[in-house]
Phi, psi and omega in degrees: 000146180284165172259181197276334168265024205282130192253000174314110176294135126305122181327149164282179161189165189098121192305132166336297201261358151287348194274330207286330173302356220232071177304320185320306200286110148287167200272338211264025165079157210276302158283127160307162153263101173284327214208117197279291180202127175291132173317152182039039164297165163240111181329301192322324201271328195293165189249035177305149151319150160250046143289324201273344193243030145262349174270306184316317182270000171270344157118006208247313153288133175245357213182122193255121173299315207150142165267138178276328176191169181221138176218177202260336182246358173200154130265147181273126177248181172248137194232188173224121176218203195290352190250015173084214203310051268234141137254096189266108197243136209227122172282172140308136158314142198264000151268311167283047171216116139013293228252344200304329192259061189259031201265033177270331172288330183268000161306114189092346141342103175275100151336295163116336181221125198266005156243018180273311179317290182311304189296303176299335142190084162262358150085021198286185188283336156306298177300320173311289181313326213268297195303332202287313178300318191303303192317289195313302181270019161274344186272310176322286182344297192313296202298319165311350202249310162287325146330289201296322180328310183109018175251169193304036162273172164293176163299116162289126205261030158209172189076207013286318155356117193290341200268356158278308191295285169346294184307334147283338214306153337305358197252136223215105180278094176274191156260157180282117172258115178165218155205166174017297225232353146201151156270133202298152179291131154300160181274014156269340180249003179257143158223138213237154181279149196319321166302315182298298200291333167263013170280275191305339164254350191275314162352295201286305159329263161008294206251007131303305171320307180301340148269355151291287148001300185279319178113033151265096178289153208266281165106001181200052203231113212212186169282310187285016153251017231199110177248152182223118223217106205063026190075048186211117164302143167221136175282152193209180185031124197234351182297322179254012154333154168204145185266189177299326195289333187279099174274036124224090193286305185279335161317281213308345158294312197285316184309296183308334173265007163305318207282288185316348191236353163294299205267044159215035169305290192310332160295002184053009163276150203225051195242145159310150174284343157294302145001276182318292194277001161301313202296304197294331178296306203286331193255011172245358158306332190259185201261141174274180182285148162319122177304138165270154179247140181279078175327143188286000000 
C-alpha cells in the first residue's frame, strides 16, 4: 500500500500523439504528486525513492508533475523547482540498460584512476557504480558543452561544476521543452507537412554539423533523439557523444547520418546516408552560432 509520501507514479498511458491532440490532458499524468515530502516528516520513515528525495533536499525539486516516458535506459519525469519546469531524467541500474555494454562509445575515454578503471572492467560492484556516475556525468558535461556552444539543446539545470553535477546521479535535471499543457514530441511521433519535414531536416542537419564542428559524434542520432518544438529541432541524450579520441569515431559518424536519413524516410526526405553526411561535412565546415553566455 502506498504511503502518503510515497513518490511512485501511476502508469501514463495512451499514444504519445494522441495525447498532443488533446490540449485539454496536461502532460503531468493521471495523479499530481501534491506533496514531495510533507513538512516537518522524518525522512528515515518515509518510503521515498531516494534519487527523488535526494533532489528534493538539495533542493533542486519541489514538486513531481507526472512521468514523461519509461525507456530501457531511463525514465524521464516532469517536475517543478525554483527555476519552473524541469525534465527529470533518472538512469536505470546499468545492468538493466541497453547501453550497459558501450564500450563501442567509451573508447579512448580516460577514466582518470587506473584501479577504478580496472574495477569497471571487470564489472565489480564498484565498478558498475563508478561507470553509472561516468554515463550521467558524460551527459551533464556534453550538455554544458553543448549548450554554452550555442546549440540547440536543453539547458542544463545543475553544474556545471562536477562535485554538483555528481551529487544528482543518476539523474540529469535539464528545462523542460514544451509547456504546460504538452511536452514536446519527438520527430519520430510527429506528422509534419512537407514544408515542415524540410524546416525539421535542414534542423537535424544543423545540429549534427554542430556537433562535428566541436569534433563530436552523436553516436545515436536519429528522429527518435530529436524534439521538435515551435518549429525548432532540439537534440537530446548525451551520454555516449564521442570524441576524436574514439577511434570509432568515424563509424559512428557515418551510422548517425545513416540513421538519420533512415528515420526521416517517414518524413518524405528521401537522401542517402552517404549524402547526408557530405551535406553534415559541408555545414560543419562554416562558422558556427553565438556561443551563450551563463548568467550568475
Amino acid at each position: 500500500m502506498k504511503g502518503r509520501n510515497d513518490l511512485l507514479l501511476d502508469d501514463v498511458t495512451g499514444d504519445p500523439r494522441q495525447r498532443m491532440e488533446q490540449k485539454k490532458h496536461k502532460v503531468q499524468g493521471r495523479r499530481r504528486q501534491r506533496d514531495l515530502v510533507l513538512p516537518g516528516a522524518d525522512v528515515a520513515d518515509t518510503d521515498a525513492d531516494p534519487v527523488l528525495l535526494n533532489l528534493y533536499k538539495l533542493g533542486h525539486i519541489s514538486e513531481l508533475l507526472g512521468e514523461l516516458k519509461s525507456g530501457k535506459e531511463a525514465t524521464v519525469y516532469l517536475a517543478r523547482g525554483e527555476r519552473g519546469l524541469i525534465a527529470l531524467k533518472i538512469y536505470r541500474d546499468l545492468e538493466a540498460r541497453s547501453f550497459k555494454n558501450d564500450g563501442l562509445y567509451t573508447a579512448g575515454r580516460a577514466v582518470g584512476d587506473e584501479r577504478m578503471a580496472r574495477a569497471i572492467k571487470n564489472r565489480t560492484a564498484a565498478g558498475v557504480k563508478a561507470q553509472q556516475a561516468l554515463w550521467t556525468g558524460a551527459e551533464y558535461r556534453m550538455l554544458w558543452r553543448l549548450w554554452q556552444a550555442g546549440l540547440n539543446v536543453p539547458e542544463p539545470l545543475v553544474g556545471p561544476g562536477v562535485k554538483a553535477c555528481a551529487a544528482t546521479a543518476p539523474a540529469v535535471l535539464m528545462r523542460f521543452i514544451g509547456d504546460e499543457d504538452d511536452a514536446a514530441p519527438r520527430l519520430s511521433e510527429v506528422v509534419l507537412s512537407p514544408e515542415e519535414a524540410q524546416v525539421a531536416w535542414n534542423g537535424a542537419l544543423d545540429g549534427m554539423a554542430g556537433l562535428l564542428r566541436l569534433g563530436l559524434v552523436h553516436g545515436d542520432y536519429s528522429t527518435y533523439n530529436l524534439l521538435w518544438w515551435e518549429e525548432h529541432v532540439m537534440m537530446i541524450d548525451f551520454p555516449q557523444v564521442s570524441d576524436r579520441e574514439n577511434p570509432n569515431f568515424q563509424k559512428l559518424l557515418e551510422r548517425d547520418a545513416e540513421s538519420l536519413s533512415k528515420s526521416f524516410l517517414r518524413h518524405g526526405i528521401r537522401e542517402s546516408g552517404e549524402a547526408t553526411l557530405r551535406e553534415v561535412q559541408k555545414r560543419a565546415a562554416k562558422t558556427g552560432p553565438e556561443p551563450r553566455i551563463q548568467l550568475p
